[in-house]
C-alpha positions as CSV (number, residue, x, y, z in Angstrom):
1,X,-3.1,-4.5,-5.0
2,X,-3.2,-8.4,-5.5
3,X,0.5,-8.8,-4.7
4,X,0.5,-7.0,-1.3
5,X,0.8,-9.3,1.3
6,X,0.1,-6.8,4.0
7,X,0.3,-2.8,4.6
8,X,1.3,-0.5,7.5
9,X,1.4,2.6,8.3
10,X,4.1,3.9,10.5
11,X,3.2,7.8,12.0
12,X,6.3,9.9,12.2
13,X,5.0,12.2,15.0
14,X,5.5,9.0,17.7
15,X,6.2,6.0,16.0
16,X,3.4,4.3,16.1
17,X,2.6,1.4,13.6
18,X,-0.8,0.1,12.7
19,X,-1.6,-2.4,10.5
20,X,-4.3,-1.5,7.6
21,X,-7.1,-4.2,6.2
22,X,-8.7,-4.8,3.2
23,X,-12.7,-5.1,3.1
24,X,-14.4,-7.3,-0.3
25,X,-15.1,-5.8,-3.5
26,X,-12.5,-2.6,-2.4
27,X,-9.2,-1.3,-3.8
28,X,-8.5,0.3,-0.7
29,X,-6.5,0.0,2.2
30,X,-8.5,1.0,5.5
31,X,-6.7,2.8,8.4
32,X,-8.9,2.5,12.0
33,X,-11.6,5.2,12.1
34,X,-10.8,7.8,14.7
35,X,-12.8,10.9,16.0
36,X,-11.9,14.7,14.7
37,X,-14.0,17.2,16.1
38,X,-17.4,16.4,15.8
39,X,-16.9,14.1,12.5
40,X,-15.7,10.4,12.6
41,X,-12.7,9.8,9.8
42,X,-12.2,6.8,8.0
43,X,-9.0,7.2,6.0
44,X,-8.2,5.0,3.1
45,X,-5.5,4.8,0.4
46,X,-6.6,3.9,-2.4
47,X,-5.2,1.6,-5.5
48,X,-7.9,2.5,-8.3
49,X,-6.6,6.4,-8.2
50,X,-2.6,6.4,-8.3
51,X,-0.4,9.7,-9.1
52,X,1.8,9.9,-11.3
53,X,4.6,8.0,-9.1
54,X,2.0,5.1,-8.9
55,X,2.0,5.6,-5.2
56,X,-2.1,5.5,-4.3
57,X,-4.7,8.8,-3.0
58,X,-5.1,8.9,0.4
59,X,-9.1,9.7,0.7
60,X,-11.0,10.9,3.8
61,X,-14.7,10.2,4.2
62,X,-16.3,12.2,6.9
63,X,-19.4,10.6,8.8
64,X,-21.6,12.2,11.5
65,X,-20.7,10.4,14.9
66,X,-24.0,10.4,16.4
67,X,-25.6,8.6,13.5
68,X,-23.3,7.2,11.4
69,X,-24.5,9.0,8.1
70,X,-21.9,10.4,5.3
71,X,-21.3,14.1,5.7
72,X,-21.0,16.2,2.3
73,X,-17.8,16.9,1.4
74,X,-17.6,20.7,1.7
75,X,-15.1,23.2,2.6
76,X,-12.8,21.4,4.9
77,X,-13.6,18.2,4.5
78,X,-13.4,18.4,0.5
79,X,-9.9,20.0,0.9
80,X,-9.1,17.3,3.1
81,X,-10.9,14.6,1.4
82,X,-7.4,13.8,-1.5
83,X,-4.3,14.0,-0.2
84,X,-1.7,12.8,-2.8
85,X,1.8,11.5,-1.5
86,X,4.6,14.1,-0.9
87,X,7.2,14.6,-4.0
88,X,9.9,12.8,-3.9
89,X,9.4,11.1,-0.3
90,X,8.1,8.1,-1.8
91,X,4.7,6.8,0.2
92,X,4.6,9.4,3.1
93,X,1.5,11.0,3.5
94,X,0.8,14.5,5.5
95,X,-3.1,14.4,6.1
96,X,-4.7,17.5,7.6
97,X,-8.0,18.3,8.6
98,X,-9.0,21.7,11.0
99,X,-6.4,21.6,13.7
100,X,-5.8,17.6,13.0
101,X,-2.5,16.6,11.3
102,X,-1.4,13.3,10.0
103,X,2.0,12.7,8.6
104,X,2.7,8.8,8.0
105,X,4.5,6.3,6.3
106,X,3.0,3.5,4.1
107,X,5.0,0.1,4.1
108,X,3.9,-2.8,2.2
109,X,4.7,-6.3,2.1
110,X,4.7,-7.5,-1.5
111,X,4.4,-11.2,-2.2
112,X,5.6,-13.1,-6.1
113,X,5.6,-16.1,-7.5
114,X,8.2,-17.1,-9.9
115,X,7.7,-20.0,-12.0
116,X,11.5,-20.9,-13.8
117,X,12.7,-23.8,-15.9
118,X,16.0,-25.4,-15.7
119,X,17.5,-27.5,-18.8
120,X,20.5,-29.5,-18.1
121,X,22.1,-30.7,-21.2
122,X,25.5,-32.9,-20.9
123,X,28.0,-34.6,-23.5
124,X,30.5,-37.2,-23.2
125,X,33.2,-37.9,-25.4
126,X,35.0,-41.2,-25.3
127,X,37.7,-42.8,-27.1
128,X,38.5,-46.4,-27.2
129,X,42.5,-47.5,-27.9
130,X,43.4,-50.7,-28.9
131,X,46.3,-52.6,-27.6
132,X,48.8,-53.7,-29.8
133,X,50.3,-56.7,-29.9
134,X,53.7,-56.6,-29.3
């Protein structure tokens, strides 16, 4: 995660874009939280658990909206809680959750630094002719 410059998410049911942010001390990528039923959903993907592609787990955590407390992650919300990326579609995502559905795109912006030497090594060969007298 150190070399992502940025990350976006691009949602293939309208093509809207949003940008995700980082918070300290996380390996996650946050999405904005949004309201599904009665539970506020914070979605993040998350670099400490990849598959096997090294593509990151999209994780759900479930709060109350009225009080801002974690809900348990039971029946729907644990089933809704990983969400892996699909096979072979590199990072796109299909989230669901009750009647909500999800299905984005993850772009990243990588930034490297590339350190290189250059040796330059040159020969000269010269010849020297005397005149003669003639």
């Amino acid at each position: 995660m150190k070399n992502i410059e940025s990350a976006k998410v691009i949602f293939l049911d309208g093509n809207q874009e949003q940008e995700l942010c980082t918070r300290p001390n996380s390996n996650c990528h946050f999405f904005d939280e949004f309201q599904a039923g009665q539970d506020t959903v914070q979605l993040r993907l998350d670099w400490g658990d990849l598959d096997a592609n090294g593509f990151p787990t999209l994780d759900a955590d479930f709060f109350r909206s009225d009080k801002r407390k974690k809900r348990k992650l039971k029946g729907k919300r644990r089933e809704s809680h990983h969400t892996n990326a699909i096979a072979n579609e590199g990072r796109t995502y299909e989230w669901e959750f009750e009647e909500y559905k999800l299905k984005f795109v993850v772009v990243l912006v990588f930034s490297i630094s590339i350190t290189d030497t250059v040796t330059v090594s040159d020969s000269c060969i010269s010849e020297v002719i005397r005149a003669s007298k003639s």
